[in-house]
N, C-alpha and C positions, 0 to 999 in steps of 0.2 A: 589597490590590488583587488581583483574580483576572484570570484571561485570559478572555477571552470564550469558547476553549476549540474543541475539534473535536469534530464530529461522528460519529458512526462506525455507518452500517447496516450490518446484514449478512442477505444474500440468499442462498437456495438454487437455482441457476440450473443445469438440463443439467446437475446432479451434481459442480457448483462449487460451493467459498462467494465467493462476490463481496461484496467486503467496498468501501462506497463511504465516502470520507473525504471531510469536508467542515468550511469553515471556517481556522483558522490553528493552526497548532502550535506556540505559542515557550512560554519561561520556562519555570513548573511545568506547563504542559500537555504537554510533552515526555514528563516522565514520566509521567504520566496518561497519555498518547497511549500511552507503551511497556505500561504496566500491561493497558491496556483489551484492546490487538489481541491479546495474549498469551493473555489469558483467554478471549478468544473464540474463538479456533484450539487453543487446547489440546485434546489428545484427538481432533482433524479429521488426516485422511490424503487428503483430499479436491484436489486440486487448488485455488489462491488466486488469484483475480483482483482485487487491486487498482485500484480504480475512481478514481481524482482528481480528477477533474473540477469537483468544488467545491471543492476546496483552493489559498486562496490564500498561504499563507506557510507555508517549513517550517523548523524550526533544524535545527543540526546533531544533535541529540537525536533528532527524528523522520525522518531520513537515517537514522540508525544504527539505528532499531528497523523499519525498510524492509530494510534491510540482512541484520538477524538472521529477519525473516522468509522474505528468499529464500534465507538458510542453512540457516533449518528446513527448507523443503521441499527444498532438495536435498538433507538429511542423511536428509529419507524418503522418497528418490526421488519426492518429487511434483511438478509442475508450478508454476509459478508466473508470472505477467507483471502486468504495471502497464500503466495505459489511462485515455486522454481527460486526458492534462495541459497545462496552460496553456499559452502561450506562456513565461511566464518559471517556470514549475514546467520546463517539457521543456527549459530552459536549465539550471536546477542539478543538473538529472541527467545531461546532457553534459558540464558542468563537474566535477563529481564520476565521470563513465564510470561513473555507473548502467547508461547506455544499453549499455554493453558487457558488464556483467556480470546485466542480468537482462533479460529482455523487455519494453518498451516500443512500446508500441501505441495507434493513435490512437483506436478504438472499445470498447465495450465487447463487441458481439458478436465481432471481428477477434479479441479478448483469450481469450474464452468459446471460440471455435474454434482457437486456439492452443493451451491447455491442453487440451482434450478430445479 
C-alpha cells in the first residue's frame, strides 16, 4: 500500500525558490518528502519560501525535514519563511513553536517580500 504522496513545485519568483507543497505527508512519504526537498535545494543559496497551502496532513517526519531546511538556510545565512497554511497546518506549527523559530506567513507575496 502506498501513500497517495505530496506534491512538490518548485518556482523561481523575485530571485526565490518558492517551493509549494501539496497533498499529505505521512508513512514512507515522510521520507520521500525529506529525499525530494533536499534534492531540490541542493547547491541553491537562493533564499526559500515554503508555500503550504495545499498541504493537508503532516507526520512528524515532514516537521523534521521543515525543520532541517530552515537550519540549512540559516547555516548559509539565507532567508527562509513558510506561507499560506491551513487552519489546522498553522495549529501544529504553534503546537510544535515552528511559529517562533521560523517565519510564518499568511500570503505567499507577504512571504516573497519577507525574504527579499
Amino acid at each position: 500500500m502506498s501513500d497517495a504522496g505530496v506534491k512538490i513545485q518548485v518556482d523561481q519568483l523575485k530571485g526565490v525558490l518558492v517551493i509549494s507543497i501539496s497533498g499529505e505527508i505521512k508513512g514512507l512519504g515522510g521520507r520521500e518528502f525529506h529525499r525530494e526537498i533536499f534534492q531540490k535545494i541542493h547547491g541553491q543559496d537562493a533564499p526559500i519560501v515554503l508555500d503550504l497551502e495545499g498541504l493537508t496532513y503532516i507526520n512528524s517526519m515532514g516537521l523534521r525535514s521543515i525543520l532541517l531546511v530552515a537550519k540549512r538556510q540559516q547555516d548559509n545565512k539565507a532567508k527562509f519563511a513558510v506561507c499560506s497554511l491551513s487552519g489546522p497546518m498553522r495549529e501544529i506549527f504553534e503546537i510544535t513553536c515552528f511559529d517562533r523559530i521560523m517565519s510564518v506567513l499568511d500570503s505567499r507575496a507577504e512571504a516573497i517580500a519577507t525574504v527579499t
